[in-house]
C-alpha positions as CSV (number, residue, x, y, z in Angstrom):
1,X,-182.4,86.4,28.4
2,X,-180.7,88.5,25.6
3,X,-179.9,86.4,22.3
4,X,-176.7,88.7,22.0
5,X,-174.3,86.6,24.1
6,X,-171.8,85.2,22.2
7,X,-172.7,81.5,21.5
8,X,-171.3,78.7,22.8
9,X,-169.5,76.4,20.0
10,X,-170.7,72.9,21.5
11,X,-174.5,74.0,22.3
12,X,-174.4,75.9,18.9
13,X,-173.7,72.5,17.1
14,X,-176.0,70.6,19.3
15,X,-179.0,73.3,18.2
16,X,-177.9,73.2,14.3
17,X,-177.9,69.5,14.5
18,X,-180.1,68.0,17.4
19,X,-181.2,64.4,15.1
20,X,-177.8,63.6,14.2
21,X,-176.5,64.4,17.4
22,X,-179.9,62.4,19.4
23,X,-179.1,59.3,17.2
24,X,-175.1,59.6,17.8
25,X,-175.6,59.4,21.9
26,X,-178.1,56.3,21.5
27,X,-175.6,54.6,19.1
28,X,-173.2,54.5,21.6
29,X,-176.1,54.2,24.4
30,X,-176.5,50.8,21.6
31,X,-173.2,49.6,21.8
32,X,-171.9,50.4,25.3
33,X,-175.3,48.3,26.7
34,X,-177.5,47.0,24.5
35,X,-180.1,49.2,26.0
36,X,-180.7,47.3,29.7
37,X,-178.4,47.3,32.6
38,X,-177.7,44.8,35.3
39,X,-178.1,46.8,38.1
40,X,-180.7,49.6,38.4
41,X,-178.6,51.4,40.5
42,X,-176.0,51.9,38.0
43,X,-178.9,53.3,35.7
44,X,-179.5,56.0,38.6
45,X,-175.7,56.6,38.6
46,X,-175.2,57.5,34.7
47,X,-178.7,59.9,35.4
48,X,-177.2,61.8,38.0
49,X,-173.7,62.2,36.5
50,X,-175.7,63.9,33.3
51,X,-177.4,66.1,35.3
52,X,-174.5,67.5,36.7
53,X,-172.6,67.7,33.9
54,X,-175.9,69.4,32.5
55,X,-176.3,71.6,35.4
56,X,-172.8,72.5,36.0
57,X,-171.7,73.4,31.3
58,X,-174.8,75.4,32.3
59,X,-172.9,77.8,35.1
60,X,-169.7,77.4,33.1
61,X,-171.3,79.0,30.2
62,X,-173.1,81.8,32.5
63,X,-169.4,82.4,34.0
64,X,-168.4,83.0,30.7
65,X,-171.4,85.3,29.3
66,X,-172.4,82.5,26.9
67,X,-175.6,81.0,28.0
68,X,-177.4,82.4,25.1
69,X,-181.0,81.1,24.8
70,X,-180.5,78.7,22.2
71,X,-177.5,77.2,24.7
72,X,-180.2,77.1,27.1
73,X,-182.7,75.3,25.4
74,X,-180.2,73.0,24.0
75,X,-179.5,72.5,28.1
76,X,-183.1,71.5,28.9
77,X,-183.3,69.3,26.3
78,X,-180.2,67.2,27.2
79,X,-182.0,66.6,31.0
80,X,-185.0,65.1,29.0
81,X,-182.6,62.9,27.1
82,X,-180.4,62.1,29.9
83,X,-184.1,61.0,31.8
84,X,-185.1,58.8,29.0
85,X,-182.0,57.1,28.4
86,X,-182.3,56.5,32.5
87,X,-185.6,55.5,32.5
88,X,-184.8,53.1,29.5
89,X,-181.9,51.7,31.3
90,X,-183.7,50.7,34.6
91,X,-186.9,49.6,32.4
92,X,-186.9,46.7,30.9
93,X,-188.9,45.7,28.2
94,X,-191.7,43.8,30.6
95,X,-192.1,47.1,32.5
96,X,-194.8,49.0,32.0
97,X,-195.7,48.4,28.3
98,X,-199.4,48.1,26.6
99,X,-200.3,44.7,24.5
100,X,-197.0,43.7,24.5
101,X,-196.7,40.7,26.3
102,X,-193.6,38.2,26.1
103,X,-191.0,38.1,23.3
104,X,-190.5,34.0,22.6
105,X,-188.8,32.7,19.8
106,X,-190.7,30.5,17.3
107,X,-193.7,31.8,18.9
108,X,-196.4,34.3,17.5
109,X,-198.4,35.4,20.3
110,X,-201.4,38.3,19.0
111,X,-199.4,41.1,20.8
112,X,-196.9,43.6,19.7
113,X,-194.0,41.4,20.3
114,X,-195.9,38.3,18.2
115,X,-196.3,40.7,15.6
116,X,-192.7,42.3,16.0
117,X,-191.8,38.5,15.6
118,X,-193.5,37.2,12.8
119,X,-192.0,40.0,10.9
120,X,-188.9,39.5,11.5
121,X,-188.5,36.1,10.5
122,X,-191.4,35.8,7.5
123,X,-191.2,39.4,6.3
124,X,-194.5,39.1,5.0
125,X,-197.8,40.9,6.4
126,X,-200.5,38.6,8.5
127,X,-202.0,36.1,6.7
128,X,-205.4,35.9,7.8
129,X,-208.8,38.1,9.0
130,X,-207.1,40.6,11.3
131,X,-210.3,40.5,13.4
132,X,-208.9,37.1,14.8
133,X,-205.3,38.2,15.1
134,X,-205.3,40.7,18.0
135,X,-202.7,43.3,18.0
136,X,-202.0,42.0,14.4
137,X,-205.1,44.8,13.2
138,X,-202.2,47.8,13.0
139,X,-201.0,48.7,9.9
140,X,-197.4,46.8,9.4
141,X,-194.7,49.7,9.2
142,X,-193.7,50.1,12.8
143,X,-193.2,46.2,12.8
144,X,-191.3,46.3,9.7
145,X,-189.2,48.7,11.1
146,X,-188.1,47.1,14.6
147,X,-188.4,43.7,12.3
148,X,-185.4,45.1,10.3
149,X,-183.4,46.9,12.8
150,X,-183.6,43.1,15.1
151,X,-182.5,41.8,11.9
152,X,-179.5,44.3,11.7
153,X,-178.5,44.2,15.5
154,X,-179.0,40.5,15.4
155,X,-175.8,40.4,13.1
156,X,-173.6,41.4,15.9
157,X,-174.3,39.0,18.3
158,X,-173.3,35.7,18.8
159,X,-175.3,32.8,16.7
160,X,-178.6,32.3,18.1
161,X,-178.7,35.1,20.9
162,X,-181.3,37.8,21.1
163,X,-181.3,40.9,23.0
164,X,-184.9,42.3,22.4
165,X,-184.2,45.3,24.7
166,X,-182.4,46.6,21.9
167,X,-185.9,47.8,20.3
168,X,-186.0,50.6,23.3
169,X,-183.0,52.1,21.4
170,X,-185.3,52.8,18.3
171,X,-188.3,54.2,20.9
172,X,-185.5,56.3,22.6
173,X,-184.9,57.7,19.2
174,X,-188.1,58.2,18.3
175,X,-189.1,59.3,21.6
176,X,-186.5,62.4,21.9
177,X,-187.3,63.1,17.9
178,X,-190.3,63.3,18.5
179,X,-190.2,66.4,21.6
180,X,-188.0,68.1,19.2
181,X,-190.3,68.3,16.4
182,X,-192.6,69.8,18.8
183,X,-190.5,72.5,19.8
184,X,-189.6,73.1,15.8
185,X,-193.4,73.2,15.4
186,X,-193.8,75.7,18.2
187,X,-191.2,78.0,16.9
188,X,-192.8,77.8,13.1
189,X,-196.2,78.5,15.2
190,X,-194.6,82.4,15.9
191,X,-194.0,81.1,19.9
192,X,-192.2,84.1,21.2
193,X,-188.2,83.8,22.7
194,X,-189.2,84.0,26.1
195,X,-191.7,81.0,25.5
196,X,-189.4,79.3,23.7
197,X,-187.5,78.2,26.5
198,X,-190.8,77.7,28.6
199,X,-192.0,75.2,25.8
200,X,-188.7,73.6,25.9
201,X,-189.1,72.8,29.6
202,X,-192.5,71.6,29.5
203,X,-191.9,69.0,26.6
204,X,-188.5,68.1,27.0
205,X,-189.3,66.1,30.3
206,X,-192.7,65.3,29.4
207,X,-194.2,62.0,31.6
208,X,-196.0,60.7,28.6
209,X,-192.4,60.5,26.4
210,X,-190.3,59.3,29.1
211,X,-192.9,56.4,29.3
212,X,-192.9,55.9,25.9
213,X,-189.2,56.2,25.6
214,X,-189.3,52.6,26.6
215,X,-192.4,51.4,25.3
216,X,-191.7,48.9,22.1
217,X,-195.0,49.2,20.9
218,X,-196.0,51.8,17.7
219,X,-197.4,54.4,19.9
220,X,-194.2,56.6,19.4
221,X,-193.1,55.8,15.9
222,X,-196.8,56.8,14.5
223,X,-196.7,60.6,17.2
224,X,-193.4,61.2,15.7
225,X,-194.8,60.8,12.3
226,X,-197.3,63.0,13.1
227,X,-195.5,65.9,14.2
228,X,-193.1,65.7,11.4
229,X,-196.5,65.7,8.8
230,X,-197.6,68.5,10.8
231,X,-194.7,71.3,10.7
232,X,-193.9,70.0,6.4
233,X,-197.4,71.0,6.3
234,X,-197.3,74.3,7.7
235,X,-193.6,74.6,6.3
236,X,-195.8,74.7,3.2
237,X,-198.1,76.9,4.1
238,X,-195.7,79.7,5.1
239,X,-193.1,79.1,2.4
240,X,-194.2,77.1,-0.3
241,X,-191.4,74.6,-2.0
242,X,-192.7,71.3,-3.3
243,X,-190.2,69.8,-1.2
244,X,-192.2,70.5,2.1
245,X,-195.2,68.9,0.8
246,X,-193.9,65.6,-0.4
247,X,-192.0,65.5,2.9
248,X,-195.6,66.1,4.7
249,X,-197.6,63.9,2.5
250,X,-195.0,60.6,3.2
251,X,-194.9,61.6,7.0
252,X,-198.4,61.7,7.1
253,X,-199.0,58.7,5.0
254,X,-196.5,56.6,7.5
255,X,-198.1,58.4,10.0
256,X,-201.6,56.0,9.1
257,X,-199.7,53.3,7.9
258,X,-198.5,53.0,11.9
259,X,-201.5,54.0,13.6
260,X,-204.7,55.2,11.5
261,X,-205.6,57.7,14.3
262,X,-203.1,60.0,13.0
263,X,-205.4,60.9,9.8
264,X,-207.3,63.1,11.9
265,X,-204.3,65.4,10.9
266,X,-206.4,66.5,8.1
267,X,-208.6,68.7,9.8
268,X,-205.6,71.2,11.1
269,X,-203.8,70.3,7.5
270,X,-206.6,70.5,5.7
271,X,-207.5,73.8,6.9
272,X,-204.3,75.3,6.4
273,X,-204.0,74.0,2.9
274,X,-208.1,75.4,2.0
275,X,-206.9,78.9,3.5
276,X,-203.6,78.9,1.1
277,X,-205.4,78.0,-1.9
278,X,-208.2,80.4,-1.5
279,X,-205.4,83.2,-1.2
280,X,-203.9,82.0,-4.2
281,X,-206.8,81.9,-6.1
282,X,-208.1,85.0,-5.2
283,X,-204.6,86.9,-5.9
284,X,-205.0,84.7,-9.5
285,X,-200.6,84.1,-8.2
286,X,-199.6,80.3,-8.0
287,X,-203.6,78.8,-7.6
288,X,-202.5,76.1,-9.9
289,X,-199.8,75.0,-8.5
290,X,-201.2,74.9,-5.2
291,X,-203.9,73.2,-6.1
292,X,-201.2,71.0,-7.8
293,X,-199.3,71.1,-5.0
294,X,-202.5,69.5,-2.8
295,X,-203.5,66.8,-5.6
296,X,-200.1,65.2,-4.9
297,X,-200.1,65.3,-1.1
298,X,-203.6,63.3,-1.6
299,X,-202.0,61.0,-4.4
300,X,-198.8,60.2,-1.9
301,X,-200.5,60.2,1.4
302,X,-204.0,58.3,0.9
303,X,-202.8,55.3,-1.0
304,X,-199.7,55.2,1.4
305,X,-201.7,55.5,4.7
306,X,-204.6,53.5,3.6
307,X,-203.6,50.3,1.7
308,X,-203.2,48.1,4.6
309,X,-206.9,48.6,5.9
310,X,-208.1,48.6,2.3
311,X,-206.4,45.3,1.5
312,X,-208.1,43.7,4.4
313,X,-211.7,45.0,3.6
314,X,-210.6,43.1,-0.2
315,X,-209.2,40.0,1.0
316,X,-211.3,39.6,4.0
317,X,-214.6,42.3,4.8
318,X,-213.0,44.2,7.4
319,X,-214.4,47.6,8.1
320,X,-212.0,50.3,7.2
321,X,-212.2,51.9,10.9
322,X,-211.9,48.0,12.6
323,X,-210.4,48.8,16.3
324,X,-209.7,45.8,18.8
325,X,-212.4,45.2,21.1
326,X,-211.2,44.7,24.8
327,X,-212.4,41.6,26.7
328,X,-211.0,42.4,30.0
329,X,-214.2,42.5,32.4
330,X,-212.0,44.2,34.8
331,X,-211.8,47.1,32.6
332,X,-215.7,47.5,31.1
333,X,-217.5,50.6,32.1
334,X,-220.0,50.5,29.3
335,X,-222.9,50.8,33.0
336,X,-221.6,54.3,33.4
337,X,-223.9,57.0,31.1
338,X,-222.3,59.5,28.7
339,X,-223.0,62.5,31.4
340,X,-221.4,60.2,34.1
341,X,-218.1,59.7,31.7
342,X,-217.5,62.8,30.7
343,X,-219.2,65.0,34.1
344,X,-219.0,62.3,36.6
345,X,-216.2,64.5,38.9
346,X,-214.9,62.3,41.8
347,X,-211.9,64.4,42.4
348,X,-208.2,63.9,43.5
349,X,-207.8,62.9,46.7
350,X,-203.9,62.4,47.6
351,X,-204.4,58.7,47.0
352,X,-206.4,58.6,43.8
353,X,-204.6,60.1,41.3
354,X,-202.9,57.0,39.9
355,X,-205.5,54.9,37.3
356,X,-207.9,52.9,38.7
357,X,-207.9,49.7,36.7
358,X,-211.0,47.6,38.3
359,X,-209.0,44.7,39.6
360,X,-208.7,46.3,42.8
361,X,-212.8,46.7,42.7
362,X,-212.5,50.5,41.8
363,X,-212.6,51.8,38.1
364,X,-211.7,54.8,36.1
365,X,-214.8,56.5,34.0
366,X,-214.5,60.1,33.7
367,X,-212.6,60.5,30.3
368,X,-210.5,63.3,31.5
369,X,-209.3,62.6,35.0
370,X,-208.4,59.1,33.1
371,X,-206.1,61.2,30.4
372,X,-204.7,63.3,33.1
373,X,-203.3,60.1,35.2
374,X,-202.7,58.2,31.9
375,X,-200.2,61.1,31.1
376,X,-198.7,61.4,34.2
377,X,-198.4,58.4,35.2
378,X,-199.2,55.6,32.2
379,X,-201.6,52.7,33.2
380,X,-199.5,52.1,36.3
381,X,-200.1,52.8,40.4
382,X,-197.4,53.5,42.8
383,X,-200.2,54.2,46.0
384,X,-198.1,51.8,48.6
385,X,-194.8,53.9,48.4
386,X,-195.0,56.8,50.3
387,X,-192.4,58.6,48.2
388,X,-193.5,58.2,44.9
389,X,-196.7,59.1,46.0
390,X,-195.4,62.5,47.3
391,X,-193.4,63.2,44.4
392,X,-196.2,62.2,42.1
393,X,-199.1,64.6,44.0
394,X,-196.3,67.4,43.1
395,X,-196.3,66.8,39.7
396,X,-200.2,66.5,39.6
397,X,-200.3,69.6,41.1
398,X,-197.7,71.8,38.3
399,X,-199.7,69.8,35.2
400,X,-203.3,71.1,36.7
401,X,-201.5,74.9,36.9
402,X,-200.6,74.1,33.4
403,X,-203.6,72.8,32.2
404,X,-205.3,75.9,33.8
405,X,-202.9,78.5,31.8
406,X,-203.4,76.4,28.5
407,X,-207.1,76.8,29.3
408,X,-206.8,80.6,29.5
409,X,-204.4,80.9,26.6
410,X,-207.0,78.7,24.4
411,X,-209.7,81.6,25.4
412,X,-207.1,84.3,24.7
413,X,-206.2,82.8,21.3
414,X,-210.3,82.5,20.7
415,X,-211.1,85.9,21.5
416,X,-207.9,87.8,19.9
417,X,-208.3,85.7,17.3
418,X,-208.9,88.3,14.7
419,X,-206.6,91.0,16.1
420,X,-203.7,88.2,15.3
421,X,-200.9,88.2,13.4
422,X,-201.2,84.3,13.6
423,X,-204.5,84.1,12.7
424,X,-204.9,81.1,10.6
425,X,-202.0,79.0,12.4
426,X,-204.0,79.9,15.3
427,X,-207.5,78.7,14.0
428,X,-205.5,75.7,12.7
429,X,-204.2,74.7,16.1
430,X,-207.9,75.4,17.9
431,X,-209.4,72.7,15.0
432,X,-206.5,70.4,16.3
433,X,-207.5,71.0,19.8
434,X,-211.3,70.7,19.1
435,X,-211.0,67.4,16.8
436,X,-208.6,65.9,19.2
437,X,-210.7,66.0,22.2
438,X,-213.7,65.3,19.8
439,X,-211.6,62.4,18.8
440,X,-211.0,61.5,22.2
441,X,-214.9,61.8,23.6
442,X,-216.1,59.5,20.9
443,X,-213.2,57.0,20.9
444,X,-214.0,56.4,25.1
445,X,-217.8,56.3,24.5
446,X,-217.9,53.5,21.4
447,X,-215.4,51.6,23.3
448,X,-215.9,51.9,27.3
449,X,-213.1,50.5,28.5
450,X,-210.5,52.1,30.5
451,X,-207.8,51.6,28.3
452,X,-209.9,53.7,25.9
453,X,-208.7,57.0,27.7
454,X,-205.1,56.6,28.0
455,X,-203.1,59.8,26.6
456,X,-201.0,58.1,24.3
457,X,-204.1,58.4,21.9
458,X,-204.2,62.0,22.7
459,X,-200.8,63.0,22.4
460,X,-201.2,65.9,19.3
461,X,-202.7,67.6,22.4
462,X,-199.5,68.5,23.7
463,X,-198.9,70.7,21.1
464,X,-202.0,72.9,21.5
465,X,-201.6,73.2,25.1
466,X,-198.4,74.2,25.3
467,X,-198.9,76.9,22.3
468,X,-201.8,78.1,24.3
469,X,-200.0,78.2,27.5
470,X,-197.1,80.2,25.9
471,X,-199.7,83.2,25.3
472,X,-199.8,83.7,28.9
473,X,-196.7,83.7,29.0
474,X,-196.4,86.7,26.5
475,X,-199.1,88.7,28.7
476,X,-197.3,92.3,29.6
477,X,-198.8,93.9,32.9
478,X,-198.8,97.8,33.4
479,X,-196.2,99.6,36.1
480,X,-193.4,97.8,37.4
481,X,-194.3,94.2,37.3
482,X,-194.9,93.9,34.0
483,X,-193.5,90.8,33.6
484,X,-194.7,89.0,36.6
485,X,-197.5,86.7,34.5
486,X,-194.0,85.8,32.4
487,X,-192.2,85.1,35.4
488,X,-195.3,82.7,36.8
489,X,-196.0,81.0,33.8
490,X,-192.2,79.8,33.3
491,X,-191.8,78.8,37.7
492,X,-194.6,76.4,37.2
493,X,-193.1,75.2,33.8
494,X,-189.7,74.7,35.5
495,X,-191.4,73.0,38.4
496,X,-193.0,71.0,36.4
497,X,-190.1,69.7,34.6
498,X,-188.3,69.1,38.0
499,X,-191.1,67.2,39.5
500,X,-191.1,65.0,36.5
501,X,-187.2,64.7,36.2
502,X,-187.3,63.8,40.2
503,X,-190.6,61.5,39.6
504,X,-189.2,59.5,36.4
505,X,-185.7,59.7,38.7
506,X,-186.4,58.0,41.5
507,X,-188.8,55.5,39.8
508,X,-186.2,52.8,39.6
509,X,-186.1,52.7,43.4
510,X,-190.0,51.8,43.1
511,X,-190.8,48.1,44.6
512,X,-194.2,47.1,43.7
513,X,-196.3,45.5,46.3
514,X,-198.4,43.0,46.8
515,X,-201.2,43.3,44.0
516,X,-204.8,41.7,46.2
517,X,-206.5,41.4,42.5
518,X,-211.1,41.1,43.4
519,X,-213.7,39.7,41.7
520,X,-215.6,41.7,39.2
521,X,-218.6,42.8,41.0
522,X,-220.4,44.7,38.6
């Protein structure tokens, strides 16, 4: 599409200013409904009216020559919102959550919503060995946050009522912020126009941030965090400005002070920060204040992302790295062998390819079958409705074309790696890609559960794959279909986006049925 149609004055706002105007439309998402809805129907209703109203500014502005790219874009990402604030709206906060269990006042229960809880009303950290507290082991600043916001919404109510839905508004927030920090990285990555807007329609109605869209537990806060570390980062690479590292040394030390996973950003960082300073050095331009430059990233992010597990290996002995330890049987594979978890292939069939959580008798093992229904589909099943099914084996079906054409574009990026005018960005996002999955392999093996290989753990991912699969998409064939790879790669993003759009749609029609739960048997 040419970028030299006149641009439209709304969308043109909307792309200068997408936070401010994301956190506007869940204010008044706030206000007008407190973030649930009576009647799911009604949830359904505002859904569809948004995607008409998306659909049909769309054709107004091609009537009028003014569906520039960025208008486009700005387009696509409204459907995502519009799904999320849907999805919240006929979610609520019971529905398919992790460790979140029940929120009860005067009650401290060793979930997210104890936690959450004790915050709120103590505003102190947990007083005790972590190691006995459950979910209480996270670092504190995703409960501090939703501790403060309850505290500020609480204000508005009426003395003594609680509206805990009203913590979906801040993962709505974060949950939109966070696909368009992956779309800013992208376009700092060098994506080109044309996969611009295919990038756009992968991420904006991504499964795995529609689910967490609703999901009040610090999954979301901590990815947001990360992406935001992440493009500061290379924002410093490429232009300098001590402003761009501070910002990327707090985000990253938030980042670990919500979920210590997100240190392993220091292996794409790091990287990119080793390559700058060499430069510097060698052109004897700027190599002390680089080196400068990285001394204070460490003195602003380590103390900030680590003082929480620190303080508990003081006070009480805990390891640095502690993680929870399941103790559901249902969900122990520790019988199958590392070859078996990460080789054992037992395919998709048109009724497997929800998670398998052992209480049915059947279990999950192979690490990466498990992240590909985990990101489709959460830690949920929807095998005994016919039409979920159907629309979910569609969207299986576009994610594995994807996967495929990331795949490729990962080779491609390997092998033109020194003919690139990317080349270290491009090395940077491979050692994300490789210490991710690394991440991933050894996370599932030391604790073989199936809850171990759920996506959300593995959510930088998305970045990588959709950089990689935009390198397809810039693939230029000889004679008169040169741009038929171009043309392929952006149908199966677009279907993609529509199969999760219908999927996350129609999910509020969903009635579960009856759950037969076995005994363990192995």
């Amino acid at each position: 599409m040419p970028t030299s149609l006149k641009q439209d004055r709304i969308t043109g706002v909307v792309y200068k200013h997408p936070f401010v105007i994301t956190a506007l439309l869940v204010l008044v998402a706030l206000i007008a409904t407190g973030m649930q809805l009576g009647s799911k129907p009604a949830a359904c209703a505002i859904m569809a009216v948004g995607y008409v109203f998306a659909a049909g500014y769309g054709i107004f502005l091609k009537n009028k020559k003014q569906l520039s790219r960025e208008a486009l874009i700005v387009l696509i990402f409204a459907i995502g919102f519009i799904l999320k604030l849907g999805y919240v709206l006929y979610s609520d906060i019971l529905s398919r959550q992790n460790d979140v269990a029940v929120f009860e006042e005067g009650t401290y229960n060793f979930f997210h919503s104890g936690y959450i809880l004790y915050v709120r009303d103590n505003f102190a950290l947990p007083n005790g060995d972590i190691r006995q507290m459950g979910q209480f082991y996270h670092p504190p600043f995703h409960y501090f946050v939703s501790a403060v916001f309850l505290k500020a919404y609480e204000l508005f109510l009426p003395k003594g009522t609680h509206n805990y839905e009203a913590l979906q508004a801040l993962s709505l927030l974060w949950s939109q912020f966070a696909v368009i920090m992956i779309y800013k990285n992208l376009k700092l990555l060098g994506v080109s126009n044309e996969g611009s807007t295919i990038a756009a329609a992968i991420v904006s109605a991504f499964p795995t941030f529609t689910i967490l869209a609703g999901s009040v537990n610090n999954d979301i806060l901590s990815i947001l965090l990360f992406f935001t570390a992440f493009y500061f980062g290379l924002k410093w690479y490429k232009e300098g400005a001590w402003k761009n590292m501070i910002i990327s040394a707090v985000a990253t030390g938030l980042a670990m002070m919500t979920k210590l996973s997100t240190g392993l950003i220091a292996f794409p960082l790091g990287f990119l920060f080793i390559v700058k300073l060499i430069k510097d050095l060698k052109a004897k331009k700027e190599g002390g204040k680089t080196l400068a430059n990285l001394a204070v990233f460490g003195l602003i992010s380590v103390p900030l992302g680590l003082w929480f597990q620190i303080r508990n290996f003081i006070l009480f002995k805990v390891p640095l790295t502690y993680v929870l330890r399941s103790d559901n049987r249902y969900q122990d594979i520790s019988r199958y062998t590392p070859v078996q978890r990460l080789f054992g292939f037992y395919g998709f069939p048109i009724e497997d390819y929800y998670i398998k959580l052992g209480s049915d008798g059947e279990q999950d093992y192979n690490i990466f079958i498990t992240e590909v229904k985990t990101l489709l589909f959460g830690e949920e099943n929807y095998r005994d409705d016919f039409t979920m099914s159907m629309a979910g084996y569609a969207l299986l079906i576009a994610l594995l074309i994807l996967i495929l054409g990331a795949l490729a574009g990962f080779v491609i990026t390997i092998v033109k790696a020194k003919k690139s005018a990317d080349l270290r960005t491009d090395l940077a996002m491979v050692i994300l890609a490789v210490t991710q999955i690394g991440s991933i392999i050894t996370f599932s093996l030391k604790y073989p559960h199936i809850c171990s290989m759920n996506f959300r753990y593995s959510t930088p991912l998305i970045l990588c794959g959709v950089l990689f699969y935009t390198k397809i998409a810039d693939i230029k064939l000889k004679g008169e279909n040169k741009d038929l790879v171009t043309k392929i790669t952006r149908a199966v993003a677009v279907a993609f986006m529509a199969f999760a759009v219908i999927f996350y749609t129609i999910l509020w029609t969903y009635v579960k049925g009856e759950v037969v739960v076995v005994d363990v048997t192995w």
